[in-house]
N, C-alpha and C positions, 0 to 999 in steps of 0.2 A: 790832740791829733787833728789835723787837719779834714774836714769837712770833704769829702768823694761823693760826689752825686751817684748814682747806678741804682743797677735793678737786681733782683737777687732770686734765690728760690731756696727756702727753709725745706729739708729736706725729716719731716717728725715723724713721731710715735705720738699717735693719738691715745691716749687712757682709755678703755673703754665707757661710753656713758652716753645719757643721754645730755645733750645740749641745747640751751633756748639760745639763740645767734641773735639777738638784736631783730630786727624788724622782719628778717628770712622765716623762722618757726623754729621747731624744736627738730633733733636730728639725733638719732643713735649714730655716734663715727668711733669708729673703730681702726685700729691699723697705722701702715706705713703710707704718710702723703707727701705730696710736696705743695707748700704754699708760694707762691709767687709776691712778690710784693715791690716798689720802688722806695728809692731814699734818695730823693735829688737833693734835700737837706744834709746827708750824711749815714754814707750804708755803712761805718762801723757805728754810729749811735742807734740808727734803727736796728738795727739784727741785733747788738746788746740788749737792746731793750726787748725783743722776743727772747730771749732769753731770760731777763730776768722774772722768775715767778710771782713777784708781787707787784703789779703796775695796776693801774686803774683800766677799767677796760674803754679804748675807744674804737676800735676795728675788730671787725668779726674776726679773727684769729685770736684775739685775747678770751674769748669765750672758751676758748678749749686747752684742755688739760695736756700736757704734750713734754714730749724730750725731742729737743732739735739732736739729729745724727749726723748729719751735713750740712754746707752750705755750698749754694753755686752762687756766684756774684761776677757783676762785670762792671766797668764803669763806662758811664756816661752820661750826657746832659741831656738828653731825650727820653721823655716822661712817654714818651707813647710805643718806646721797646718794652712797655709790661705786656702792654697789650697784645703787642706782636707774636710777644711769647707762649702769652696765653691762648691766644689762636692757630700755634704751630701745635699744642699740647692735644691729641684725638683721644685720649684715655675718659674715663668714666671720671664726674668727678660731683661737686655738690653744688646743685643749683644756685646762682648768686650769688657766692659766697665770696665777700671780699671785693665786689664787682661794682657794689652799686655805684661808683664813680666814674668807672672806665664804659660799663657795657658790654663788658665780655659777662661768655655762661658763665665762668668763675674763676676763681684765682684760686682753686683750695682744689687737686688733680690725685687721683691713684694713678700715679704712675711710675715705672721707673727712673733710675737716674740716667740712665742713655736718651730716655724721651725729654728730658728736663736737658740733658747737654744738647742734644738734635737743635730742640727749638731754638736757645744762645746763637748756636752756630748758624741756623736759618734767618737769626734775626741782624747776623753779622757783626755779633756783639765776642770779644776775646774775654775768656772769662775763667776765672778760678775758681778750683775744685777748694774748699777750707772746712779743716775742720771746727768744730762748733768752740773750740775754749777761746776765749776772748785775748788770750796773750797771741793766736797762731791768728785769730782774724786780722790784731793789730799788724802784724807782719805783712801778712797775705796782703792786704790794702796796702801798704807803703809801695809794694812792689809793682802795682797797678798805677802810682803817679807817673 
């Protein structure tokens, strides 16, 4: 499959528990969130690999236990629409989480998925609603070249 740069928003079921996130602390998270993330290298290999359950962890999202139920994605080659996104997002969400790169309060939101489409749409970005099985993502993405 051909390499799609974009930005995306994992749409999870947190497990209930507590969590030590790498250098942020430890966090009881609970619930339905949306995680924000980029993949200028390739949003169908990154989002598969949130997917898959056994990876090493190197980003605070691999720290937690979760079932992806959506995906929002859009494509582009501008690294700084995560950001943007993250910044249209006003919902409560987890300090730093995912962020220490960008700067934003965090990439990891309770929020709905209207406030996750809002932001896309505020960011100017065209983006696809997909669901999580890797055969409908591979699709989803073609349609987006």
């Amino acid at each position: 499959m051909q390499k799609i740069p974009g930005v995306y928003a994992l749409g999870i079921n947190v497990i209930p528990g507590n969590y030590r996130i790498g250098a942020i602390g430890e966090y009881h998270i609970s619930g339905n969130y949306f995680y924000v993330g980029s993949a200028i290298n390739g949003l169908y290999q990154r989002v598969c690999r949130h997917l898959n359950k056994n990876k090493k962890k190197h980003w605070h999202i691999d720290y937690l236990n979760f079932d992806v139920r959506i995906i929002v994605a859009a494509r582009t080659e501008n690294h700084q629409k995560e950001s943007e996104i993250c910044n249209y997002i006003k919902s409560d969400y987890i300090k730093n989480f995912g962020s220490t790169d960008t700067g934003n309060k965090s990439h990891l939101f309770y929020c709905s998925i209207n406030e996750v489409e809002n932001a896309f749409k505020m960011a100017g970005l065209k983006f696809y609603v997909i669901d999580p099985d890797c055969g409908s993502l591979s699709l989803a993405l073609k349609k987006m070249q």
